[in-house]
Each structure stands twice: as C-alpha cells, then as structure tokens.
C-alpha positions in Angstrom: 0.0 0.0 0.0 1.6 3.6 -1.0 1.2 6.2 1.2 0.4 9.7 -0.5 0.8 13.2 0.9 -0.9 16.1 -0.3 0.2 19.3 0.5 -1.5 22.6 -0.7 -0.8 26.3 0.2 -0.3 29.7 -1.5 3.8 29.1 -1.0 3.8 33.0 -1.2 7.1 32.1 -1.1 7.5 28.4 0.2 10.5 28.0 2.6 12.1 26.0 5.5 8.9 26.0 7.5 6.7 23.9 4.9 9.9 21.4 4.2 10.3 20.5 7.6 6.3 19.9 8.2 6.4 17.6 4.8 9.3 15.8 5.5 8.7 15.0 9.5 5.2 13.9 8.6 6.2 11.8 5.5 8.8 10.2 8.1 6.3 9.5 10.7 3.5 8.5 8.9 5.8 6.6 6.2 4.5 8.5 2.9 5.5 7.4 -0.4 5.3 10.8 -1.5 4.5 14.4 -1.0 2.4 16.2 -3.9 3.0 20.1 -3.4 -0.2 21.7 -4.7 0.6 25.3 -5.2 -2.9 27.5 -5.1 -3.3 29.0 -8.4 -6.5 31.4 -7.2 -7.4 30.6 -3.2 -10.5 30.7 -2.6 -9.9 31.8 1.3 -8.2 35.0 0.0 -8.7 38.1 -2.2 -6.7 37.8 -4.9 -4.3 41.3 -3.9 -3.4 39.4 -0.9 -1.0 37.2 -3.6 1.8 38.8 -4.4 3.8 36.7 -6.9 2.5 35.5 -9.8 1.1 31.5 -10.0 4.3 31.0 -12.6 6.5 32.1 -9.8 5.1 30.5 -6.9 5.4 27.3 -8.9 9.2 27.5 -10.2 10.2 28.4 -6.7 8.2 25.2 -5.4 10.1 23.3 -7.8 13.5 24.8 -6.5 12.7 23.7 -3.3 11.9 20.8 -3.3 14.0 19.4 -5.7 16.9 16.5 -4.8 14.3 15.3 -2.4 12.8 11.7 -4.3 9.8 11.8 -2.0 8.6 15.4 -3.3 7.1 16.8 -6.1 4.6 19.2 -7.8 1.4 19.4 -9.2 -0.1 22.3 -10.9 -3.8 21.6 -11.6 -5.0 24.4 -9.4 -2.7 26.5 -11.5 -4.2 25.0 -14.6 -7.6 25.4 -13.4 -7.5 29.0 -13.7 -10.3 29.7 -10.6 -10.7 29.3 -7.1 -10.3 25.9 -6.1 -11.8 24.5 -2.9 -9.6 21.0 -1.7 -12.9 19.4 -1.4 -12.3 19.1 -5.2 -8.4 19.5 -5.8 -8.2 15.7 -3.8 -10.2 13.7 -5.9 -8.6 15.6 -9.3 -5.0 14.2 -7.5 -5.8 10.9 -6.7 -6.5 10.7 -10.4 -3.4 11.7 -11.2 -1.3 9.8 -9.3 -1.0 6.4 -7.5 -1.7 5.7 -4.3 -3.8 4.0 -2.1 -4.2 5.9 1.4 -4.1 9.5 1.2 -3.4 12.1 3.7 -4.2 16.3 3.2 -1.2 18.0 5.4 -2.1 21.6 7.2 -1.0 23.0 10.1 -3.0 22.6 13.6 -4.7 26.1 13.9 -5.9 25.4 9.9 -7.1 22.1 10.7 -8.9 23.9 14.3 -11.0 25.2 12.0 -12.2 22.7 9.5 -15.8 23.4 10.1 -15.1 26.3 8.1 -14.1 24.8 5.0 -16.3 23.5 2.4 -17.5 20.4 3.0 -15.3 18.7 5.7 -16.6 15.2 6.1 -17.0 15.0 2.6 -12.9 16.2 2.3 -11.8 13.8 5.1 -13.8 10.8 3.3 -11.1 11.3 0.2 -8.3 12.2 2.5 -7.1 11.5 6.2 -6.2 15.2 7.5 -3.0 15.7 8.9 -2.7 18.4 11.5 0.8 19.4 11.9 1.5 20.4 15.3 4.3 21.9 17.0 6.1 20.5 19.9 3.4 21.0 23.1 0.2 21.7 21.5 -2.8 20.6 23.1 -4.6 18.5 20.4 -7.4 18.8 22.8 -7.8 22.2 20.7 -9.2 20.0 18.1 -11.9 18.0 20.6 -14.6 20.3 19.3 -14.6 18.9 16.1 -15.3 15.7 17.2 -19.5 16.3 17.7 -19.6 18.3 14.5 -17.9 16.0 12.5 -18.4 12.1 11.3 -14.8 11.8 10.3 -12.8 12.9 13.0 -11.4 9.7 13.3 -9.7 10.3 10.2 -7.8 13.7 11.9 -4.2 13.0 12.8 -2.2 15.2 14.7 1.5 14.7 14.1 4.3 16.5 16.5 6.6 18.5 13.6 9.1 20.8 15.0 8.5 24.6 15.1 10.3 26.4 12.9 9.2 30.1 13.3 8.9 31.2 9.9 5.9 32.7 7.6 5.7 33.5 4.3 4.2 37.1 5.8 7.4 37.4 7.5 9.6 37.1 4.9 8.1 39.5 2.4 8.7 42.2 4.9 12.0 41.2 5.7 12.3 42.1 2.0 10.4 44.7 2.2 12.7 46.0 4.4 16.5 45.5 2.2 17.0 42.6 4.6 18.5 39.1 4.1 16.4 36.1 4.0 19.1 33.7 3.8 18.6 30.0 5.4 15.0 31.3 5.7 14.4 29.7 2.1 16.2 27.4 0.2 19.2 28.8 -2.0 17.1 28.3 -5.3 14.1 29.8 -4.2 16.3 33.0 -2.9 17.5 33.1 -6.2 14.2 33.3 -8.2 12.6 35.6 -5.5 16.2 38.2 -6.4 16.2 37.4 -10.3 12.7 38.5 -10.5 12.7 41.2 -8.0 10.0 39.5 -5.9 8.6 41.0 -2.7 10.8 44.0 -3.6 13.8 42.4 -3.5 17.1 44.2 -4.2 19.7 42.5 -6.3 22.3 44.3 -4.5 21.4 43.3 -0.9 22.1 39.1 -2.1 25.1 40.2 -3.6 26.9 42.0 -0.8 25.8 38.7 1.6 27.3 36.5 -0.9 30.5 38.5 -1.1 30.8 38.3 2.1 30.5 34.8 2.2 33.2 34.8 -0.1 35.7 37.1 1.6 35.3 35.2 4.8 35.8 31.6 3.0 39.2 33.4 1.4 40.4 34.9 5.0 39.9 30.7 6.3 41.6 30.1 3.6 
C-alpha cells in the first residue's frame, strides 16, 4: 500500500517552515510521497493578498523541493484558472497519481477550523487530514470537532518541530532591504532576487554572498 501526501498552500514564497512539516510527517506516517499543490487562485483570499504570480510560486516550489525523491509538484489548481476549494483538488489528485491511502497535510490552527471549510466530512472521506503540530500543542484544541464532524477519526495530529517562519514574514524582511538567507532554500532565494520579488534588491544578495566569499578566502 503507498502512502500519498498532499500538501497545498499559496507558497507566497514556500520556505524551510513547509519542508520541515512535509518531511517530518512523511517520516512518521511513512509517505510514499508528497504532492505540493501550489494554489493558483485561493479561494480563502482576495486575490491582492497574492503577491507573486502562480508561474512564480510554482518555479520556486520546484526549486525547493528538488533532490528530495519523495517530493514533487502538481499544478492543476494552477491550470484550473479559478478558485479551487480541496474538497475538489483531492479527488482531481488521486486521479493523477497512485496511491492507495491518502493524507491532506495543514498545520493545527488550519485544521482547528475545518468546520469552516467547504465540506469537511466529505474532504476527510477522500483524504485523512493531517494536523501538523508543533512540539506542546494541546490536540485537545481540536476535541470540538469531534461532535460536528463524522470523520474525526480520520484527523491525525502529528508533532513536527516549530520552525518560526511565515511567508508574511519574509516578504517584509524584503520589504525592508534585509536578508532572507537560510530562511528559504538557496534556489528559491534566487528566483525571489532574479525577478525582483517582494521587492527584493539584487544588490542586498550580492553584498551577503561577497561576504561569504571574503570570509571563505580569509579561512583560507
């Protein structure tokens, strides 16, 4: 039996926060594989709350996750062209890859309020939910969803560790001339500076990486 992961978001930009939740979980619950589902058009947000472009949230997906076998990327909410509740995106997956148990990945507070998104016990009968929680959390703050909901059995907390980082965050560490090294992998640094993402300055990566340089030359 394969074990499938799916894991949506905005990734407005993806970075070390979302790899460490899909790669703890996949470890712990044994997933084949993770299926990054970038959100082309979200239904849970206005659209000016996006800041880069679908094209762009993708390529930097793909730079992060790749040289890791167990990850990889699917576009069809990209494709799709309109909001995309994952009541619907799940079943669309399934059907486009293998896999025989299935498993939605969010974070805790998300999955705290499931009774919120579209058809919940209808989601969790394609999908067991993941809630990935950090180190401490009560998962007695998802008890109230037991009454409402038929599924619950099929909501599994899993312990990831907390890595303080938000997508938020980061553009306004941009925002703000500021580094964002080790906050995102090196590739998606690169596409967020090459573009001129977030209002990123070409000139801020270069000095950092000069200075990586010079103090690799002074060891030397």
């Amino acid at each position: 039996m394969r074990k499938m992961g799916i894991f949506g978001g905005t990734f407005d930009p993806i970075h070390q926060g979302h790899l460490v939740i899909a790669e703890q979980v996949a470890e712990t619950l044994g997933l084949a594989s993770v299926i990054f589902v970038p959100g082309g058009v979200p239904p849970h947000k206005p659209a000016s709350s996006i800041k880069a472009s679908p094209e762009d949230r993708l390529s930097m997906v793909e730079a992060a996750i790749g040289g890791n076998d167990k990850f990889c990327v699917d576009r069809v909410e990209i494709d799709v062209g309109r909001p995309m509740y994952s009541v619907k995106t799940v079943p669309l997956i399934k059907e486009r890859h293998e896999g025989d148990e299935w498993f939605f990945i969010a974070g805790a507070d998300e999955v705290s309020n499931l009774l919120s998104w579209k058809e919940p016990d209808r989601l969790l009968e394609e999908a067991a939910m993941v809630a990935a929680a950090r180190p401490g959390y009560d998962v007695a703050d998802l008890d109230h969803l037991a009454e409402a909901l038929e599924n619950f059995d099929k909501v599994i907390p899993v312990e990831c560790t907390l890595v303080d980082i938000s997508a938020t965050g980061i553009r306004r560490i941009l925002a703000e001339g500021k580094s964002i090294r080790y906050l995102v992998p090196d590739g998606v640094r690169e596409i967020i500076y090459d573009g001129g993402l977030y209002g990123a300055r070409r000139g801020k990566q270069s000095s950092a990486g000069s200075e990586g340089s010079l103090s690799r030359s002074k060891e030397a």
